[in-house]
C-alpha positions, 0 to 999 in steps of 0.5 A: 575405834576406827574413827579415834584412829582417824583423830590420831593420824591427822594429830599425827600431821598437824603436829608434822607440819608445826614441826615443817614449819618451824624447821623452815622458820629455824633455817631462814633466821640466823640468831641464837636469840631468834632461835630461842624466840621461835623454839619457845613459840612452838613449844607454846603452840603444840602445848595448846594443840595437846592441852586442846586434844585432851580437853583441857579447856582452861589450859588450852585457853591460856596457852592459846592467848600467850601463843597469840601475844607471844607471836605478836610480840615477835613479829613486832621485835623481829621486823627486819627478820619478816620484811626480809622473808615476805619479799622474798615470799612475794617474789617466788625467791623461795631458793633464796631462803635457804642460801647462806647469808655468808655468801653476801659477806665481803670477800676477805682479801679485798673489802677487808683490805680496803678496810685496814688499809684505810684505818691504818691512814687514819690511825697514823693521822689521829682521825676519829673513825667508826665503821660499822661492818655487818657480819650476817644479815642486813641491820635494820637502820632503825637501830640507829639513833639518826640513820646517815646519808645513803650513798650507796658506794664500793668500799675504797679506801680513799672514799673511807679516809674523805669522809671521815676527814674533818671538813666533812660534814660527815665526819662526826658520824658512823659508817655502815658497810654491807657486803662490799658496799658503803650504805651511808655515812654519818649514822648516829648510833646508840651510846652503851650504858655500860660502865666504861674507862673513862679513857674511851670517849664517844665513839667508842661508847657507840661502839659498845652501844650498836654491837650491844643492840645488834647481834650481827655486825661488828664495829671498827674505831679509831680514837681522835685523840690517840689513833689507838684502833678497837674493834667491837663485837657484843658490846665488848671492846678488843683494844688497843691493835695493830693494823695486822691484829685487826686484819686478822680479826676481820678476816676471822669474822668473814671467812666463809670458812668460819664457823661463828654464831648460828646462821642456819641450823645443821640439816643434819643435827637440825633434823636430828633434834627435830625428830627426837622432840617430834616423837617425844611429844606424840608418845607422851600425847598417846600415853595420856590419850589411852591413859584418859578413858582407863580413868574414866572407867 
């Protein structure tokens, strides 16, 4: 008996600290698919750990070797997400992991307002232009079809309307700006397979075909041939605009007051769900566990 007690405490704590951990996982990621993807793993997980603690051989084996390829295939579509949180792991920055990732956003009063200002030029010039602007977390540039040049530069107007000037070499390309700085220029990004007007040339099907691809960024284009504006989020284009409208879309996207998508779970709500699984669980795992010698006899 004594024993069996001793059994139950340390399911008790072993499934506590699945749940620790997944807490820590859901705070440092900031998607709702990526959500998903680690709710899904750790259901998978404690399914094992109970299908083993009942001696469900055959379901704990199957479980566990779904549990394994599942983790696999995560960190394998979650790179960028692993990379982040092993440097930050590596350098003792543990602070770090539970810091919102609004607090890098630009500053709505300035980066955006560099941003406009220089779409407006190029809108009133008919100079094509896309900029590619993240809304949370770093984009891995893998997700583009040719990464562009490193640069590396303050966000300025005037640095915007050079590059995308015609004599430019890198005019044809994508911009990409991260917090206040412009990381490169003359990125290639991935065009939409989306059916679309055929009034949209490739620019804005690049738009469509990032924003489809990455979940945290939203993407700025100015079409040569009518100097029309369109901002992109999800695969879905808000056009045409007016320089004010735009402001005022970007504004919305990087106010640190926003809510938006999932960047961090609520504490509080987090805690709350946790805890209601959490017991959930283990009360179903002891009525199965005093059910199962009852049977026996």
């Amino acid at each position: 008996m004594l024993w069996r007690l001793v059994q139950q405490s340390w399911v008790i704590i072993d499934v506590g600290l699945v749940f620790l951990l997944t807490y820590t996982i859901l705070v440092v990621v900031s998607e709702r698919r990526t959500l998903w993807m680690v709710q899904g793993l750790v259901f998978l997980i404690v399914a094992a750990a109970i299908g083993n603690a009942l001696n469900l051989t055959l379901l704990h084996f199957v479980l566990d070797k779904i549990a394994i390829i599942s983790a696999v295939a995560m960190a394998v579509t979650l790179q960028s997400e692993f990379r982040q949180l092993l440097e930050q792991l590596g350098r003792g920055d543990l602070s770090g992991l539970f810091q919102s990732s609004r607090d890098s956003l630009p500053k709505s009063d300035s980066i955006v307002d560099e941003v406009v200002d220089a779409v407006k030029e190029l809108s009133q010039n008919r100079t094509g232009a896309i900029i590619v602007m993240e809304t949370r977390q770093p984009i891995d540039e893998r997700d583009f079809s040719v990464p562009g040049v490193k640069l590396n530069a303050e966000v300025s107007k005037e640095l915007l309307q050079t590059i995308f000037q015609t004599s430019t070499l890198l005019h044809d390309g994508a911009v990409l700006i991260r917090a206040s700085r412009i990381i490169s220029a003359g990125a290639i990004l991935p065009l939409s397979e989306r059916k679309a007007s055929r009034q949209l040339g490739t620019r804005h099907r690049a738009a469509m075909g990032i924003t489809e691809r990455v979940k945290n960024c939203v993407c700025v284009v100015v079409s040569e041939e009518t100097g029309s504006i369109s901002l992109a989020e999800r695969g879905a284009l808000n056009r045409p605009l007016t320089s004010s409208k735009l402001k005022e879309l970007l504004e919305t996207y990087f106010s640190t007051k926003g809510d938006g998508e999932v960047v961090a779970p609520n504490w509080r709500n987090l805690t709350r769900q946790l805890s209601y699984k959490g017991g959930s669980a283990i009360s179903r795992f002891f009525r199965l566990a005093s059910s199962a010698p009852k049977d026996k006899q």
